[in-house]
N, C-alpha and C positions, 0 to 999 in steps of 0.2 A: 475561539476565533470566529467574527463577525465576516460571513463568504456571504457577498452582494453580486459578485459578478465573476464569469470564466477564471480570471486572473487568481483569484483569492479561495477560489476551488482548485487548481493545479497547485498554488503555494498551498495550502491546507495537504492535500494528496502528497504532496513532496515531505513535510512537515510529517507525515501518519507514516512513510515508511522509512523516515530518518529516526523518530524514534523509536520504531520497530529496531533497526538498525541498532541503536546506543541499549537497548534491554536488553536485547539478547545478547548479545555481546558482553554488557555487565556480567547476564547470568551467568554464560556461558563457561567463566574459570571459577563461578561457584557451585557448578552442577557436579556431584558426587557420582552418576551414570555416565560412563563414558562416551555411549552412544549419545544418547541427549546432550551432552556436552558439542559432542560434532558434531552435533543437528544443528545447535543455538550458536558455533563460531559458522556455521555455512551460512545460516540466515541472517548473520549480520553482516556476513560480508555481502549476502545476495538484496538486501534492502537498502546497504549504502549504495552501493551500483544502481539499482532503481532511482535512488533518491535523488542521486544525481542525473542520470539520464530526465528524468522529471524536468529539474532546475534545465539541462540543457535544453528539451522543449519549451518549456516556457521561453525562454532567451530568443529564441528566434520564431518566435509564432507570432502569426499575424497580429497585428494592435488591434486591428478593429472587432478579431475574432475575440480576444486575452479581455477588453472592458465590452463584452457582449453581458447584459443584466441575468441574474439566477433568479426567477422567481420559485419557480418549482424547488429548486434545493430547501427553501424553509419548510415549504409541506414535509419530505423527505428526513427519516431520522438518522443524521451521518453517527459515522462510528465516529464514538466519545475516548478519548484516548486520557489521561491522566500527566501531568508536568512532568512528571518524576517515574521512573520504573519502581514499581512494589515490590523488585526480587522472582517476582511468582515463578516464573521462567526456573529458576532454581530448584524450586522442591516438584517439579513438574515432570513425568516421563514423556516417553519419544511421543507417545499416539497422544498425549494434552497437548503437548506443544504444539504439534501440526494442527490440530484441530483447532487452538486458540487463532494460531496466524492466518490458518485457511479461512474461518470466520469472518476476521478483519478481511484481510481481499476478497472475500465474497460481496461482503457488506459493499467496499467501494465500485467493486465490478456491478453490484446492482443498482447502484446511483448511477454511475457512471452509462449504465444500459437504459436508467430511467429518463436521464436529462438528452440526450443523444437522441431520442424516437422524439423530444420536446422542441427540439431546437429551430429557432425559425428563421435562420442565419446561415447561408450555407457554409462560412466560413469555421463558424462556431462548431457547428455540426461534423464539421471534417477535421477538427482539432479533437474533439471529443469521442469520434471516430478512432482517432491516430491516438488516445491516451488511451481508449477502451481494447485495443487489438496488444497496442502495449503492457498493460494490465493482463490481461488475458492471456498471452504468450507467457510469462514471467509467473506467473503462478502456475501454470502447467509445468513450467520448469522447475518452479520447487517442488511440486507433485512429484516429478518423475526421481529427485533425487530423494525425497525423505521415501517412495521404494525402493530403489535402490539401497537406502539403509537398513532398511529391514533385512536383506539379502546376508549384507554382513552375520 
């Protein structure tokens, strides 16, 4: 996906944890660890809900902030996601998996922290604000439930 502008970085971002959403999910009734198994239906349920919450911000976010230009994202190397889920998620235990997904949100939470100190729009700025605190929150939250599995 060709991201020129605000717009096309939130759909890209929506797009990165909808497919999260559809893999894990696949994996999830292929995974032979039960545990892992209900790590991978919680994180598909937890990255549809993002994915949407996503699409809802876009929908009502400022116009002039959504066609604000990326130049800095081509410097930046976003995380590269694949059309199709590999299965991986399947033959993988609880601590791969967290750490595969924690990875990817790191990855966007570090773009997302990079383009945000760039921003020369204060609209833009305060959108990318409002996705980075979002981002942020929402991975602490799946932090705190893949401990909680451990517990089990």
């Amino acid at each position: 996906m060709k991201i020129e502008r605000l717009e096309d970085l939130i759909d890209w971002t929506r797009q990165t944890h909808q497919f999260l959403a559809d893999c894990t999910g696949h994996c999830a009734n292929k995974q032979k660890d039960t545990l892992a198994s209900w790590l991978l239906a919680y994180l598909a349920d937890h990255e549809k809900a993002l994915a949407a919450t996503i699409g809802k911000i876009e929908k009502h976010a400022d116009g002039k902030a959504l066609h604000t230009w990326i130049y800095d994202y081509l410097v930046h190397n976003p995380v590269e996601l694949h059309n199709r889920c590999s299965g991986k998620y399947a033959e993988m235990g609880v601590e791969d998996i967290a750490a595969d997904i924690f990875t990817t949100h790191n990855q966007v939470l570090d773009l997302y922290h990079s383009l945000e100190r760039r921003a020369d729009i204060d609209k833009a700025r305060e959108l990318l604000a409002e996705l980075l605190a979002l981002e942020e929150h929402e991975t602490m939250r799946m932090a705190q439930q893949v401990n909680r599995l451990h517990e089990l």
